[in-house]
N, C-alpha and C positions, 0 to 999 in steps of 0.2 A: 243267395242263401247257402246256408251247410246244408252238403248232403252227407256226408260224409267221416267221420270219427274215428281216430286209435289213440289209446293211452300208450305209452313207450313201457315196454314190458319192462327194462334195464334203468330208465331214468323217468324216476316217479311224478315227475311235476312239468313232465311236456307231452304235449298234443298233440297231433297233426288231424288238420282237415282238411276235405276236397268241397268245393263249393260251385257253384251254376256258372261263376263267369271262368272257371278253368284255371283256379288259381290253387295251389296247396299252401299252405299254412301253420306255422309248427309254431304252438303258443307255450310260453312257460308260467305257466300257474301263480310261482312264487310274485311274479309283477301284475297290479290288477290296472293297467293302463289300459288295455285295452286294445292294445297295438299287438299285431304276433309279431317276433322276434324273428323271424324268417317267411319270404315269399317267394314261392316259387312258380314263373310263369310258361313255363313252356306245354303246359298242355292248350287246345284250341278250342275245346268244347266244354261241359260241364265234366267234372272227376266225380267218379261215381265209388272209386274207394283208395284207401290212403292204408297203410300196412308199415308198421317197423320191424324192421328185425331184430330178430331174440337173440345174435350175438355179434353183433359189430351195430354200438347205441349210433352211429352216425349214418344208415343207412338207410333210408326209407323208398317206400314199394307205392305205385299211385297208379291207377285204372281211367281211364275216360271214355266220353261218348266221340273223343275222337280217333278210338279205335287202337292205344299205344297204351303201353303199361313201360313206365320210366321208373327207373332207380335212378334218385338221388342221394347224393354226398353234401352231407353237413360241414364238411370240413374240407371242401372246397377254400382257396383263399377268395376274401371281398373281393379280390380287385378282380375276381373271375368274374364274367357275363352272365355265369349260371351253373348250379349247383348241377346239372344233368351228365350220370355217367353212363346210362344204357336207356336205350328206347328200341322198342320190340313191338313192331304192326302187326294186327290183326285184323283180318277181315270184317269184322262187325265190332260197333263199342264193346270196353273194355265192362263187365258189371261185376269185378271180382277179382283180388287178387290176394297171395297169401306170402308165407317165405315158409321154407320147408323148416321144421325144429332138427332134423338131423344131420343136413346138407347145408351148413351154413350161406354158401351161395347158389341155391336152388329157388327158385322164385316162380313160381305159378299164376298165369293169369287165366279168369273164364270171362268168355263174350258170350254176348244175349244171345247168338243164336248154338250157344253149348259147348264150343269150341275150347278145350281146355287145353292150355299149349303149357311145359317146362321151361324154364332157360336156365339153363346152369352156366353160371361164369368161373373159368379156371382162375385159382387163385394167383396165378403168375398176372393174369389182365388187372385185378385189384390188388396187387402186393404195394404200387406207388403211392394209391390214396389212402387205403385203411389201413391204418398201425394199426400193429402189432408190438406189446408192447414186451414180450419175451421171443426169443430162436427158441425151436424146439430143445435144443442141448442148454442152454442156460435156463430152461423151466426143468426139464428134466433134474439137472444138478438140485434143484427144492425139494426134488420129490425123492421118501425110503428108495432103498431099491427096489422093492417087489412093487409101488405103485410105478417104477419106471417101467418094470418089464411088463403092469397089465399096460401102461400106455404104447409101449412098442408093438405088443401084441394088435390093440387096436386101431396103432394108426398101418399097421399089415393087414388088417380084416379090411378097414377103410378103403388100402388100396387095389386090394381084390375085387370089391366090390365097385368101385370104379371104373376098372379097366373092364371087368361084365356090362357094366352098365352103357359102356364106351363101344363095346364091341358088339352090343344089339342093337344101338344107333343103325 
């Protein structure tokens, strides 16, 4: 059975769910077949939560009772084994996971016994799978100039606060 539910914040007509036999499942609305459009097996226990991120639509966040919180890639090709690009152990099942809104690749998991762990992946680790569909300098060239120099400005605040964030590790 489902235990589990997230609507895709970015793409209004798909699903993902986690279910008791350890499978995740990304259904799209618009077909009422029946069938989800994607399955994904590599959890071993019941998934107890399913999460997409709010900005990269092909990457989804999953929790189980067998104690790993996996990030999946949609855009994996078929002929791959499986859509799985990070798995992260935990001590006790997985009953909660989230993706940060500020930290694109910041992903949060909680286990039952309270244990709330980060993993931030560097965007050089995911630069292969998830396009990108502008360089910063050819988005830059769209934008006035004053909104170039608030985005220079912020992707400087960005990396300040990264390198603090890196250096209290």
């Amino acid at each position: 059975s489902i235990g589990s539910i997230s609507w895709h914040p970015l793409v209004e007509y798909w699903i993902a769910t986690g279910s008791d036999d350890g499978c995740v499942k990304v259904w799209d609305i618009r077909y009422n077949g029946g069938e989800a459009v994607r399955t994904l097996q590599q959890h071993n226990n019941v998934v107890n939560c399913v999460q997409w991120s709010g900005s990269h639509c092909e990457l989804l966040l999953s929790g189980s009772d067998d104690r790993t919180m996996k990030l999946w890639n949609l855009r994996a090709p078929a002929c791959s084994p499986h859509h799985l690009v990070y798995s992260h152990l935990y001590a006790h099942p997985v009953i909660g996971c989230g993706v940060s809104p500020q930290r694109p690749m910041q992903f949060f998991g909680l286990s039952s016994a309270g244990e709330l762990q980060s993993v931030e992946l560097q965007e050089s680790f995911v630069a292969d799978f998830v396009p990108h569909r502008f360089t910063e300098k050819s988005f830059e060239k769209r934008l006035p100039a004053a909104a170039a120099d608030a985005a220079d400005a912020n992707h400087a605040m960005y990396d300040d606060e990264r390198m603090d964030f890196e250096a209290s590790r």
